[in-house]
N, C-alpha and C positions, 0 to 999 in steps of 0.2 A: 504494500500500500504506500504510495507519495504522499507529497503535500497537496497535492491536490483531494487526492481519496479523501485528508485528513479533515480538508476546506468543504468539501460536502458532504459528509456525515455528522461535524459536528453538528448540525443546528439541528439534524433529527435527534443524535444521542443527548442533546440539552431539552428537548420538547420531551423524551424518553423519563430523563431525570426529573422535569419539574412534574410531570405526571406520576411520579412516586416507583417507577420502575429500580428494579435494581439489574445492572451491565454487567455481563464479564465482554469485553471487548482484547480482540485478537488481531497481534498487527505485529511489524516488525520492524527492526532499527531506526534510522533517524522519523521515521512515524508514529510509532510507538515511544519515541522521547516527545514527538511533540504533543501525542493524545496526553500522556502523564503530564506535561506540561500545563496545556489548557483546561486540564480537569482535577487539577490538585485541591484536594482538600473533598473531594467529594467521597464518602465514606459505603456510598451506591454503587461506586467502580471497582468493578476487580482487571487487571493488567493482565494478560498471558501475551508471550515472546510465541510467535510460530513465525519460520521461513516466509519470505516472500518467493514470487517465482521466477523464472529466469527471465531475463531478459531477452525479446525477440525479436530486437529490433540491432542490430550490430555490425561490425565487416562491413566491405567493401565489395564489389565485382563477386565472383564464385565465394570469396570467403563467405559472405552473407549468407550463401543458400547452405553451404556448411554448417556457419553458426548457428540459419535457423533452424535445419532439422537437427542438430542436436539438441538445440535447446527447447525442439517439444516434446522430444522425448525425456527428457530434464523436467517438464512441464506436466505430461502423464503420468509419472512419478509422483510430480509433488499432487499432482489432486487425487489420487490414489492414498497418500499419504493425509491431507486432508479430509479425507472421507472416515478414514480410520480414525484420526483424531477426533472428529466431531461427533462420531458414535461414541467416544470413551468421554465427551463433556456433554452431552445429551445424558447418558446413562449417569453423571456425577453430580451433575447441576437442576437437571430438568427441566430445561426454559420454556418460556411460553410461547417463542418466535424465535426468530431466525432471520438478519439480514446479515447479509454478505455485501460489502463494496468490491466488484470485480474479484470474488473468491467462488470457482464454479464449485469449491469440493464443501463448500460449506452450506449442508441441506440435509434434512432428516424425514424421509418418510411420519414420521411421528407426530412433527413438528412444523408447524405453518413455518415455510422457508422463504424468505423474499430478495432477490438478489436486485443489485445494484449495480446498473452496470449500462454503458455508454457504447460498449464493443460489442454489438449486437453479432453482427457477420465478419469475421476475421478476414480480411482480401488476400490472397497469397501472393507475393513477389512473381512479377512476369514468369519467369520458365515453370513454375509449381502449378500456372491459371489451368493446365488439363485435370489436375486434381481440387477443380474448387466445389464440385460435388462434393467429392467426400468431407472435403473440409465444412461445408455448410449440412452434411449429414451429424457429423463431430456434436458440431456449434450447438443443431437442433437437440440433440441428444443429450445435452449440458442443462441448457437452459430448463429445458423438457422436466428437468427433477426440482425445479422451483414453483411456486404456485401461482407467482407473480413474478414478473418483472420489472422493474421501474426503473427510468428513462431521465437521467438529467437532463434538461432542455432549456432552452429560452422561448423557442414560439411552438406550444405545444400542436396547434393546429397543425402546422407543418408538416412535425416531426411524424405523427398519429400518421399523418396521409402518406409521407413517405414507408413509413412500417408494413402500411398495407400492400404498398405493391411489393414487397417482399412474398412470396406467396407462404411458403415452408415457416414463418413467421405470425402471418394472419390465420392461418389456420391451424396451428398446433400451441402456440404459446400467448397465455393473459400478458398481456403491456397495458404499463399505464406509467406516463409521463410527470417528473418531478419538477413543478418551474425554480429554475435555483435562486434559491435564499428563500424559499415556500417549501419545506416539507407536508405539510398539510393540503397543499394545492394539487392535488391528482387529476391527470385527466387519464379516464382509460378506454383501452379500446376496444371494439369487438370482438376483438376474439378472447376465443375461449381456450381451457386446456383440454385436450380431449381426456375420457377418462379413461 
């Protein structure tokens, strides 16, 4: 998680707190010093250190396509590794929800999961574009284990219309769009999850 992930969650996890909720919140290095940072003294927060995930964006020329199929398989690993984890703090803590900022492994059958997240459809680097099928079967198959997803935005009208012509999108996964610096401001859209 960046500083960015850190700049739109906080105003949900303060609306979370002044609503009497109690956090365990999961992040890692200079994000996880700034969440401790901005939430000190708040007695509702518990801290856990878990990895972030690799970087996919790196290299130059051929090295890039190098770096980036290694680093999704680095990347399958860690939500693999995610998933485990979040069964062993579901079974420890028993939360009532579940949101994840850009964390596809963080979701629990059990547990209303709602992921956050901006990276709807991952594009692949020119030579990879014959495999953007699978890669957008991947994606769908991600999202697919959240109940919702929500959508930072600025002109939600937009955004919604654009989602739809996504097809693999409008008709398998709930979206509903966050205007930022409004957590409370949903718009959502038609579609539904299938069951």
């Amino acid at each position: 998680m960046g500083f960015g992930h850190v700049q739109r969650s906080l105003p949900l996890i303060r609306r979370l707190l002044l609503d009497g909720a109690r956090l365990s919140l999961v992040s890692d290095g200079d994000a996880l010093v700034a969440l401790r940072r901005e939430l000190a003294g708040h007695e509702a927060v518990e801290f856990i250190a878990f990895p972030d995930y690799p970087p996919l964006q790196r290299g130059a020329g051929i090295a890039h396509y190098w770096y980036f199929l290694t680093d999704l398989l680095r990347l399958a690993r860690r939500l693999r590794q995610e998933k485990s984890f979040t069964d062993r703090l579901v079974a420890e803590i028993r939360p009532h929800i579940i949101i994840a900022d850009g964390r596809f492994g963080f979701h629990a059958p059990s547990v209303p999961s709602f992921l956050i997240c901006h990276q709807i459809r991952l594009i692949l680097p020119p030579l990879l574009r014959p495999f953007q099928l699978i890669a957008d079967t991947i994606q769908l198959n991600l999202l697919r284990r959240f109940d919702r997803v929500l959508v930072p935005d600025f002109a939600p009208a937009d955004m919604l219309a654009l989602l739809r012509t996504v097809f693999w999108i409008s008709c398998c996964v709930q979206v509903a769009l966050i205007q930022r610096g409004d957590p409370s401001a949903m718009s959502s859209s038609n579609a539904e999850v299938p069951p």
